[in-house]
C-alpha positions in Angstrom: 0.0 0.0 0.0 1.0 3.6 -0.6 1.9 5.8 1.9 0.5 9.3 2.6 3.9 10.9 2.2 6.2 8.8 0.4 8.3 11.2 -0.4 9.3 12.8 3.0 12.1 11.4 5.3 10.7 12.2 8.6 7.7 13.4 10.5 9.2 16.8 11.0 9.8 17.3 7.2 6.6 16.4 6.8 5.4 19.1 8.9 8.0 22.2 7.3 6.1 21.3 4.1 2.8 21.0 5.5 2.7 24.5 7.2 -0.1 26.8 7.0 0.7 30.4 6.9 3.9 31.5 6.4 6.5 29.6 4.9 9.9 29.0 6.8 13.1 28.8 5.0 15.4 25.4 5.3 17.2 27.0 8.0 15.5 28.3 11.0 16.8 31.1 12.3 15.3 34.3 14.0 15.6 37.7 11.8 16.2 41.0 13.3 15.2 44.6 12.4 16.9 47.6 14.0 16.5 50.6 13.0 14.9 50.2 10.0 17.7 47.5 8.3 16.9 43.8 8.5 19.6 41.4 9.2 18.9 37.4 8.7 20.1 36.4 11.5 21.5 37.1 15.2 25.2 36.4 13.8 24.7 38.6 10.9 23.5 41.5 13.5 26.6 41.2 15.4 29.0 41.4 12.8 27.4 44.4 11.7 28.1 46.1 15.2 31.8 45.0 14.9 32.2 46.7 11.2 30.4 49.8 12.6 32.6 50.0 15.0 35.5 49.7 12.6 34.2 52.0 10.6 34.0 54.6 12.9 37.4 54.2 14.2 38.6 54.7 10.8 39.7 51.1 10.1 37.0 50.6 7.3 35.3 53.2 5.0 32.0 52.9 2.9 30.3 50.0 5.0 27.2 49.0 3.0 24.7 46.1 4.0 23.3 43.6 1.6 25.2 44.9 -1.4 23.9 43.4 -5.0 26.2 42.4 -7.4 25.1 41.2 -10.7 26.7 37.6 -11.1 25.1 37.1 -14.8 24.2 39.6 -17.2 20.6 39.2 -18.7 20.1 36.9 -21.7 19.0 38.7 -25.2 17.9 36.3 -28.0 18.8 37.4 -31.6 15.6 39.3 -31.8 16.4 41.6 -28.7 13.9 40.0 -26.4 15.2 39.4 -22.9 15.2 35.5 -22.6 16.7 35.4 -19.3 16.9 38.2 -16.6 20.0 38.9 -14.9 21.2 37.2 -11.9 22.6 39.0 -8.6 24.8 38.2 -5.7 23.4 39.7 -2.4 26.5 39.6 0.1 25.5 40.4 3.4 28.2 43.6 4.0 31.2 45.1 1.4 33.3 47.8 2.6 36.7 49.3 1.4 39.9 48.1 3.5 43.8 49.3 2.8 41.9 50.3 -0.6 40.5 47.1 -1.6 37.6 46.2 -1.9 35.7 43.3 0.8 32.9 41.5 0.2 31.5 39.5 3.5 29.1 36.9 4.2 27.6 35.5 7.6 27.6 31.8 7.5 27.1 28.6 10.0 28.7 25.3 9.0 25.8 24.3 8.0 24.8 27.4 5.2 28.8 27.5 3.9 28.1 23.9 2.0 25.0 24.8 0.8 25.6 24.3 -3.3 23.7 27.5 -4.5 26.1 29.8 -2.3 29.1 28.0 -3.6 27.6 28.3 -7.3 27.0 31.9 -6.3 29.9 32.5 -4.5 32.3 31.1 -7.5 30.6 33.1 -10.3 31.4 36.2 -8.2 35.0 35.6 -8.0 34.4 34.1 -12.1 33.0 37.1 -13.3 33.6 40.1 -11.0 36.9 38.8 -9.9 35.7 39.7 -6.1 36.5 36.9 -3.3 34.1 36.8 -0.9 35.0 36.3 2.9 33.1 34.0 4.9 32.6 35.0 8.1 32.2 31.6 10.3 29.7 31.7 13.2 
């Protein structure tokens, strides 16, 4: 006989896909908003207060929060119709150190394998030529 759920795992998975309401992400984690700027998670928060702190004491210069940073440029078809929009990188901070420029991204163990942010993370370094730091929490 067939099963209800065949292809869940567990009861629990069962549950994340069977939610009512608003839909949580595969990572749970508790988002913050402070004055005005949302952060994704507590880790990302803190960091933020470290850079500000840098950057007030001169160490860092042009902090920015969730900077966009196109990874793929949109597809045109021989006709000029778009076939594919562009794609974009959102890091979590960039700012400008000894003159370069740093690109940084809050990640658990757990997020840093997940294969989207490597794809994502490889294209940027592919096609903008910009490492981005992972900041381990």
């Amino acid at each position: 006989m067939f099963s209800e759920r065949p292809y869940y795992n567990t009861d629990m998975e069962y549950y994340h896909f069977r939610s009512f309401g608003k839909q949580r992400g595969k990572i749970a984690h508790e988002s913050i908003k402070v004055n005005g700027r949302s952060f994704d998670s507590r880790a990302e928060y803190e960091r933020w207060l470290e850079l500000r702190d840098l950057e007030q004491r001169g160490v860092i210069s042009e902090l920015k929060d969730h900077p966009q940073f196109e990874i793929i440029p949109r597809q045109v078809g021989p006709d000029g119709n778009v076939l594919f929009r562009n794609a974009k990188y959102t890091a979590d901070f960039s700012y400008i150190r000894d003159g370069k420029l740093v690109v940084e991204d809050v990640k658990s163990e757990f997020t840093r394998q997940e294969k989207d942010y490597i794809l994502r993370r490889k294209l940027m370094l592919f096609h903008n030529g910009i490492y981005v730091t992972e900041v381990i929490r």
